[in-house]
N, C-alpha and C positions, 0 to 999 in steps of 0.2 A: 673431711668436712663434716662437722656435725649433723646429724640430722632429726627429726621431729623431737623424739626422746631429749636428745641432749639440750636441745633448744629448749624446750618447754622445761628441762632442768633450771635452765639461765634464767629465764623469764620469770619462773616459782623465787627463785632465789632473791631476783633483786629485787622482786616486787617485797620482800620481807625486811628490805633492808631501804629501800630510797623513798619508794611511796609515801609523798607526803612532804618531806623534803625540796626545798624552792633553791634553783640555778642561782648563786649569787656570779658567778662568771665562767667562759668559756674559753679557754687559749689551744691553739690550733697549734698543733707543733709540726705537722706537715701539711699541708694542703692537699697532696695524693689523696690521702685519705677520705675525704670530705667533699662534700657535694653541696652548693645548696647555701652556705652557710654567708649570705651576702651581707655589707652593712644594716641593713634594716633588720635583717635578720636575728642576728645577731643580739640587737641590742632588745631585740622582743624576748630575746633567751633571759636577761636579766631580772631577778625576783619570778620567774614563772616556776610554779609548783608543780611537780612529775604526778600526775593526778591517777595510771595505773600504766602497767607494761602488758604486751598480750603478744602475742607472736599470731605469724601468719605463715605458714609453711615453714622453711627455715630461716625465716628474719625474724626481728626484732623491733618492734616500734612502742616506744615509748610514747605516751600522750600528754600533753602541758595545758597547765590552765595557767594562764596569764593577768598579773595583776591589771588593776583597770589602770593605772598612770603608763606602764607600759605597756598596755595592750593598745593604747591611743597611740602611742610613739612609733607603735609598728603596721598601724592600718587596722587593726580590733580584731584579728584574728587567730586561733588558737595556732600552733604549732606542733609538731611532732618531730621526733628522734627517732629515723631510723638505722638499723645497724644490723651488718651483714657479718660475720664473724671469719666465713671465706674457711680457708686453709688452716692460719695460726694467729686468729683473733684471739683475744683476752678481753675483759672486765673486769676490773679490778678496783675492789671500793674497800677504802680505809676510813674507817670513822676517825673524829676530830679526835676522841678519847687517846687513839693508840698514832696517830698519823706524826708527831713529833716524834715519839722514840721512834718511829720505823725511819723516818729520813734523816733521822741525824744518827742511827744506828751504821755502822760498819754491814759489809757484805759477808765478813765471820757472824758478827753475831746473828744476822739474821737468818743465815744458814744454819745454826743452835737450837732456830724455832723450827725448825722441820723434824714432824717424828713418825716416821714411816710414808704411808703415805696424806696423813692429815695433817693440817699447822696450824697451830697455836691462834687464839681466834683472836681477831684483831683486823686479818689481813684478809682478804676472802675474794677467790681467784673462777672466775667465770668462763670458761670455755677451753683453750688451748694454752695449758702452761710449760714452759720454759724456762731455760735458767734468768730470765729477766721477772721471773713472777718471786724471786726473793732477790730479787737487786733493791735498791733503793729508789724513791720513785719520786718523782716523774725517772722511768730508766730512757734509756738509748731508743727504746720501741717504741715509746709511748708515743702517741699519734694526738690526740688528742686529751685534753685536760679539763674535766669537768670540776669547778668549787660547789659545794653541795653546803647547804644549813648545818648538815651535822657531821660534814666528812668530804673526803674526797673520789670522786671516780676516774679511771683511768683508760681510755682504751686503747691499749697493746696490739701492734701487731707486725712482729716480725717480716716478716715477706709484703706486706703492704699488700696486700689483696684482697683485705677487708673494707671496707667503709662505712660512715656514718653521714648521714644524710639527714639536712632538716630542712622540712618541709611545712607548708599550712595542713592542718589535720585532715580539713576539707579536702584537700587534690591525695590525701594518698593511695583512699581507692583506683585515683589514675595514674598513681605513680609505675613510671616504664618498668619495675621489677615484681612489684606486686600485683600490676592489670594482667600480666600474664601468667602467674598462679592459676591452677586448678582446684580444685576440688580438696576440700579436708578430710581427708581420712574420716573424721568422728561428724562431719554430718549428717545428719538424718536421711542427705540424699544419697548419699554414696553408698548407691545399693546395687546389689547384683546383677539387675538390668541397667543400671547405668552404665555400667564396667562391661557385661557381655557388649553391649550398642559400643561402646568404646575399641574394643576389641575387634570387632567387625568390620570394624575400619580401617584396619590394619592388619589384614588377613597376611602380609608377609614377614610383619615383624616379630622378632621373639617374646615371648612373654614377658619375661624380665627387662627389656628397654621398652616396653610398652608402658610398666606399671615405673618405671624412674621415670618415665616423660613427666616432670614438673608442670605441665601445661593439662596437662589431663588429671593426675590427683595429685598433690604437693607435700612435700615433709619425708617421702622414701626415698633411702640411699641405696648405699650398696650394702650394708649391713643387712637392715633388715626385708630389704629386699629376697634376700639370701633366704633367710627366718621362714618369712610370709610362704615361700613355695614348696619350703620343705615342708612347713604346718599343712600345705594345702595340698601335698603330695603331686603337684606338680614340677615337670620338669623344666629349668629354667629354657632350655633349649625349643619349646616347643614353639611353635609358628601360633600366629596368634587366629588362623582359620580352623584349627584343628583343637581349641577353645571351647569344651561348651556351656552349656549354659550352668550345668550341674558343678562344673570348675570353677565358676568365677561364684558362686555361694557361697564355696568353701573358702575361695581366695579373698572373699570379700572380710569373712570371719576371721581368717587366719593373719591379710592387715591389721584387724584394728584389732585385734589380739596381744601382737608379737610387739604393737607401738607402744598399748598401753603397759605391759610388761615393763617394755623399753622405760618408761615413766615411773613406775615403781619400784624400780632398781635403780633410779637416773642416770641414767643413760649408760653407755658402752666406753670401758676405756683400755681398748687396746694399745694404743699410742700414747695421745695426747687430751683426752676429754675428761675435767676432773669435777665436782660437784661444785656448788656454791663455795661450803667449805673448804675448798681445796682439796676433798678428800677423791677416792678413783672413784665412777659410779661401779657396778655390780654387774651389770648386767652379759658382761664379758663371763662372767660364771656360769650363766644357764643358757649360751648360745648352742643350739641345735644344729646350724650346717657352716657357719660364717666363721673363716680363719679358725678350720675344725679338718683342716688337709690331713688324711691319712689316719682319723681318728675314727675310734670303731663308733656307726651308727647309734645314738640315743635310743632307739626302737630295736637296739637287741636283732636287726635283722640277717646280722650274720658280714654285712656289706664295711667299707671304710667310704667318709666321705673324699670324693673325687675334688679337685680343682680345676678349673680351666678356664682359657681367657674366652668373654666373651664381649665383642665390640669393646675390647679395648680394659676390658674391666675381669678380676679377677671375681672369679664365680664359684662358688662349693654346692654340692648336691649329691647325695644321695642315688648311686643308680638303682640302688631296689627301689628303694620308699617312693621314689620318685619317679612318674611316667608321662 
C-alpha cells in the first residue's frame, strides 16, 4: 500500500495534469468500487471543474467547483472525489492529443512504448501498475471512467479494494475514513511532546505499531516506518513505557525526515509504486533498514540488518544502531 511519499507523489502529478480541467461525464464500470455516487450526484459531476487535488494521509481528494446551471440541478453544493488507491489502485490519465492512437492501438504496439522503466509520454500511470497499465483502455480493471475537457482518466484497480467516493466537500471533514485520521506528519503540531503524551498511553505497545496507528499520526507504513527508527536509533521492539522523552525528539525529526526524502525521490518502488510518469520513484536506492535483510549496516557499524516479524508485519533493524 502506498504511503505518504508515494501519495503526495500522485497528488503532485495529477494536480499538473487535470487542474482546471471540467468533468464532461462519469461511467461507473463497477459499483464495488464506488461509494456515494447517487443520481443527483452524479449529474452535479457534469461540467464541474477539478479546482485542486491535496491528499490527507494516504487518500486522495480531489476538489470540484461546480457550474452554476448544475450546481442548481444538484442542490448548489460543491463536491469532492475521493479515492483510496488500497493494494493495486492506478490512475491513469491520457490526454485527448494521444487517447485515439492508444485505444485503437494493438497490446504489441503499446508494449513498443515501454522503455526501461519510463514510457513514452502520452500515457501517465499514477500509483500501482500492472500489465493492464499498457493494455488498451478502458482495460478489464478499469473501475471507473472519468471524460475530462482535455483527456481521459481512469481508475484501475485490479483486486477491487480501492475506492472512489464522492461526496459534498462540506461533509468530508466527516467523512468515516478521513474523521478518523490523525495527525500530519508536517504539522506544526506534531511535536515531541505530542508523541511522547501519545506514547504514554500505550505503555505496552511496541514502538512501531504505535507510530503506524493511523489514528494518532497518519501517512506511515511499513516502509518508512522501518526508515524513521533506524534514523532515530530506536529499536522497533521496544515497549512504548520504556520511550523517553529524549527518543521521541529524535523520532519526531527522524519522521519528517525520512517522509520528506520519501518526496524527493517520489516515493519507494519495490514492487509496484511508479511516478506520474510511469517511471520507478528512487527512493528504494537510499533505504537505510526496509527490505535491507542481511545487508551490511549503512553506519559502517560492523552489524547486518536483521528481519523479523512483528504483529504480523515484516520488520528490519539494525541490532547495533538500534536500542
Amino acid at each position: 500500500m502506498p504511503e505518504l511519499p508515494e501519495v503526495e507523489t500522485v497528488v503532485r502529478g495529477l494536480s499538473r495534469h487535470i487542474v482546471g480541467q471540467k468533468i464532461k461525464q462519469v461511467k461507473i464500470l463497477s459499483a464495488r468500487s464506488t461509494l456515494g455516487f447517487t443520481p443527483a450526484k452524479r449529474q452535479g459531476l457534469r461540467g464541474a471543474s477539478i479546482k485542486n487535488i491535496t491528499r490527507r494521509g494516504k487518500g486522495i481528494i480531489v476538489s470540484l467547483a461546480k457550474q452554476p446551471a448544475t450546481a442548481r440541478s444538484a442542490g448548489g453544493s460543491d463536491l469532492s472525489l475521493l479515492i483510496h488507491l488500497k493494494m493495486t489502485g492506478q490512475l491513469i490519465y491520457i490526454p485527448h492529443s494521444r487517447h485515439a492512437e492508444l485505444v485503437s492501438a494493438s497490446k504489441t504496439k503499446i508494449l513498443k512504448q515501454v522503455r526501461g522503466d519510463k514510457l513514452e509520454k502520452g500515457r501517465l500511470n499514477y500509483g500501482h501498475p500492472d500489465k493492464n497499465f499498457i493494455e488498451t483502455m478502458p482495460s478489464r480493471h478499469t473501475r471507473v471512467w472519468f471524460e475530462l475537457s482535455k483527456g481521459n482518466l481512469y481508475f484501475n484497480d485490479q483486486r477491487r479494494f480501492g475506492w472512489v467516493k464522492l461526496t459534498p466537500t462540506a461533509e468530508v471533514p466527516n467523512d468515516k475514513f478521513f474523521s478518523n485520521l490523525g495527525m500530519e506528519p508536517f504539522d506544526k503540531n506534531f511535536t515531541p511532546a505530542f508523541l511522547y503524551s501519545a506514547i504514554q498511553r500505550r505503555p505496552k505497545s511496541n514502538i512501531k505499531t504505535i507510530i503506524l496507528d493511523q489514528s494518532l499520526v497518519t501517512g506511515i507504513g511499513n516502509i518508512y516506518s522501518d526508515e524513521a527508527l533506524f534514523y532515530a536509533g530506536i529499536k522497533p521492539t521496544r515497549l512504548g513505557k520504556s520511550i523517553t522523552k529524549a527518543d521521541t525528539t529524535k523520532l519526531v525529526s527522524a519522521i519528517k525526515k525520512v517522509l520528506e526524502k520519501g518526496i524527493k525521490y517520489m516515493g519507494t518502488s519495490v514492487n509496484t509504486h511508479r511516478t506520474p510518469e510511469g517511471a520507478m520513484g528512487q527512493m528504494q536506492n537510499y533505504l537505510v533498514a526496509y527490505d535491507r535483510k542481511d545487508l551490511p549496516c549503512r553506519k559502517r557499524c560492523g552489524s547486518t540488518i536483521k528481519k523479523i516479524r512483528l504483529n504480523g508485519r515484516g520488520t528490519h533493524y539494525c541490532p547495533i544502531c538500534q536500542k
